[in-house]
C-alpha positions, 0 to 999 in steps of 0.5 A, a space after each residue: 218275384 225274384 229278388 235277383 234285379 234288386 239286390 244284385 250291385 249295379 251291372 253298367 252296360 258296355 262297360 269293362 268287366 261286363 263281358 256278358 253284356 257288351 254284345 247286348 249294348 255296345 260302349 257309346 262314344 264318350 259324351 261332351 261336358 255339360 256346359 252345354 245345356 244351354 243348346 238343350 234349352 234352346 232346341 226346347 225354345 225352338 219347339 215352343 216358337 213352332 208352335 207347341 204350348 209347352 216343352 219340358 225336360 230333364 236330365 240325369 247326368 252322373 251326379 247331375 240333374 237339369 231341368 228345361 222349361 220352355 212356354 206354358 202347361 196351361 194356355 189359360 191361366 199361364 202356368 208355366 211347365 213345372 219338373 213335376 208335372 205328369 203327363 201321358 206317356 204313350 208307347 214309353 208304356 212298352 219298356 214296362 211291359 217288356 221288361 216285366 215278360 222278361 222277368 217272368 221269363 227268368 223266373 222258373 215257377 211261371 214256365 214262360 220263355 221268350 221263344 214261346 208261341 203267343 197260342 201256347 199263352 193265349 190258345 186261339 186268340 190270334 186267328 183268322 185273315 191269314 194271322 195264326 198264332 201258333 207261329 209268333 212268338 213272344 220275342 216277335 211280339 216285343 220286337 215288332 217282327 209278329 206282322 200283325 196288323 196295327 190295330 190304331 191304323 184301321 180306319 174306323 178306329 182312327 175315325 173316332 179320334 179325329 176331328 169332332 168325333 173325339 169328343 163324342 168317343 174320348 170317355 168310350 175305352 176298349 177291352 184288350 180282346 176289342 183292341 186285338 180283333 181290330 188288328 185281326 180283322 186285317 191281314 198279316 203285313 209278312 210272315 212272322 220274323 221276316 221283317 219289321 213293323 211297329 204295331 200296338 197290337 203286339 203290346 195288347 197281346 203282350 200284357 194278356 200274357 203277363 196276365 194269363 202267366 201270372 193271374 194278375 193284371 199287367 198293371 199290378 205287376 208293373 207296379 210291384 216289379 217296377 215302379 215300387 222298387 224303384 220309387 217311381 212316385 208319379 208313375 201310374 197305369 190309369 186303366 179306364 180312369 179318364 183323369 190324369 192324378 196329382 200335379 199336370 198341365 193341361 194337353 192339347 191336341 189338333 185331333 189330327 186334322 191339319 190344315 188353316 181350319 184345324 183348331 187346338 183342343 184340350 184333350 187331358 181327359 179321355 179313357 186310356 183303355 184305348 191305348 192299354 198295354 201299348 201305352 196307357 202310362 202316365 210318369 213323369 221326366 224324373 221317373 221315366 230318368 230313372 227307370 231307364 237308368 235301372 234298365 240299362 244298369 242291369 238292375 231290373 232283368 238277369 244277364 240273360 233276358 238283358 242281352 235278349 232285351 238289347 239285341 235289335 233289330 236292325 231298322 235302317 238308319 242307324 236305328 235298331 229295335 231290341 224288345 221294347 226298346 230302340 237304339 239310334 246313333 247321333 248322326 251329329 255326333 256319333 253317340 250311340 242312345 237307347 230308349 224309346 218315344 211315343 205319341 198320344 192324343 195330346 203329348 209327345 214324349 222321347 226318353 234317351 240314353 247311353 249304354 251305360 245309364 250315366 246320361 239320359 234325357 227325357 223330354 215332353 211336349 204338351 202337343 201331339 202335332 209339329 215337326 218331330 225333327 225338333 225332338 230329334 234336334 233337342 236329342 242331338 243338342 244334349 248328347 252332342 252340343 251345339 249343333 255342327 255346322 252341315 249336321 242336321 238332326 235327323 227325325 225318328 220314325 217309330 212312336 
């Protein structure tokens, strides 16, 4: 591995003097002052009295560090939401996987390039129902314009993870080639580049190729490249381990049934394999703080593959997606924020920040079911303050 992205001074996006940067991740509007943290701790309560069993969250802010708690990590015994609580971090997964591709890219010795074809790294995999993977590119795979076909979409898939049926199949996993075949068995959404469609099989196809490039598993080098640099002590990649390691809530989920007969269900413990390179990680609000942090300072990838990882793709709303990253701009107030959110059974995660790295929320909730305008609104509530009067959060739409 390069040692460029650890002993390099740190480099603040969209700030003066980072001219290399700034069409990467434009400047964002100048934060208010943190006296407001208590409409963060608000918006946290208000997604407990919706229903959600616990909220948690953290904040970076300069020199600044805040934690936000609201209701409970165990309905049975009461324990409340601790800050070191692990918990399931879904598509969050996606940044990793991104960024260490990238690193390979600028590392001569492995040969890859982002513009390469998926066949040219995995011949013949991507074939069939009119998909073909000597026309997607690994760019395309980062940044959801491939058009393949989201494998957690297909019926029979989604069956298993619904209702009663979770129990039966929650210890069962999947391989990555189980996972991909799923999404090949479906046709194409559009032509590769032409438009954009969040997909998880772009990211089990992504952590193939880190594998294929490197002879290791996209986990290790997750773990050497990113989390070990950084101090990332509660950040793992579990593979097929059913448990989640060292200090958790529990995580409870409606298994996706809605309605007055949908009961709440304690699913902490299933296989991860399922979700793989597209989100398996397990982390926590302090090392999920601080990955982004590194990400957006420049710390983790060269120029190059930083102005690659933050040019988006423009997804409507103010809303655009680099590689394995989003952008939104605050309706309420007009700050720009970079990160990404994710959903799996039993926790919903958001993590946002400013182009420059200097402030960054991450927030958890132990639920997989509830109005996600309510995640919108503890974002609004931390880079904008209390709400303005007429600004109404808006919610996200990709996990």
């Amino acid at each position: 591995m390069a040692t460029y992205a650890l002993s390099r001074p740190l480099v603040a996006l969209a700030l003066a003097g980072a001219a290399a940067l700034t069409a990467a991740v434009p400047a964002a509007a100048a934060p208010p002052a943190a006296s407001h943290h208590s409409a963060t701790q608000d918006a946290l309560d208000a997604i407990t009295r919706a229903g959600t069993p616990g909220a948690l969250a953290r904040v970076d802010r300069a020199d600044e560090i805040w934690h936000g708690t609201s209701g409970v990590a165990d309905t049975r015994t009461g324990r409340p939401r601790l800050p070191q609580d692990r918990f399931r971090a879904g598509s969050l997964t996606k940044p990793f996987i991104a960024t260490v591709l990238l690193q390979l890219a600028a590392e001569p010795e492995y040969g890859l390039a982002i513009d390469d074809t998926v066949d040219k790294w995995l011949p013949g995999l991507v074939r069939g129902n009119g998909n073909d993977g000597r026309r997607i590119t690994l760019r395309q795979l980062l940044q959801h314009t491939s058009g393949l076909y989201d494998y957690i979409h297909d019926a029979r898939f989604r069956a298993k993870f619904t209702g009663e049926a979770f129990h039966i199949h929650r210890y069962d996993g999947a391989t990555p080639e189980e996972l991909v075949r799923i999404g090949l068995a479906h046709k194409p959404l559009f032509t590769p580049g032409l438009k954009w469609s969040y997909s998880n099989t772009n990211y089990i196809l992504a952590g193939m190729v880190i594998e294929k490039a490197t002879g290791n598993s996209y986990a290790s080098e997750v773990e050497r490249r990113i989390i070990k640099p950084l101090g990332l002590r509660g950040t793992t990649l579990p593979g097929t381990s059913s448990s989640i390691p060292g200090p958790h809530g529990r995580h409870y989920s409606k298994l996706y049934v809605s309605g007055p007969s949908a009961r709440v269900h304690d699913v902490t413990d299933f296989n991860p394999s399922v979700s793989g390179a597209s989100g398996e990680i397990i982390s926590t609000t302090r090392d999920l703080n601080v990955f982004t942090r590194a990400l957006l300072r420049g710390k983790l990838l060269p120029p190059a593959q930083q102005k690659d990882m933050f040019t988006g793709y423009d997804i409507g709303d103010g809303r655009s997606y680099g590689l394995g990253i989003r952008s939104q701009t605050l309706k309420a107030c007009g700050v720009k924020v970079w990160g990404h959110s994710s959903e799996i059974p039993g926790s919903l995660t958001r993590t946002a920040a400013t182009a420059d790295g200097e402030h960054v929320i991450t927030l958890n909730r132990n639920s997989d079911w509830g109005d996600p305008a309510l995640e919108q609104a503890t974002i609004e509530a931390e880079f904008c303050g209390p709400r303005r009067l007429g600004m109404e959060p808006t919610a996200p739409t990709t996990t």
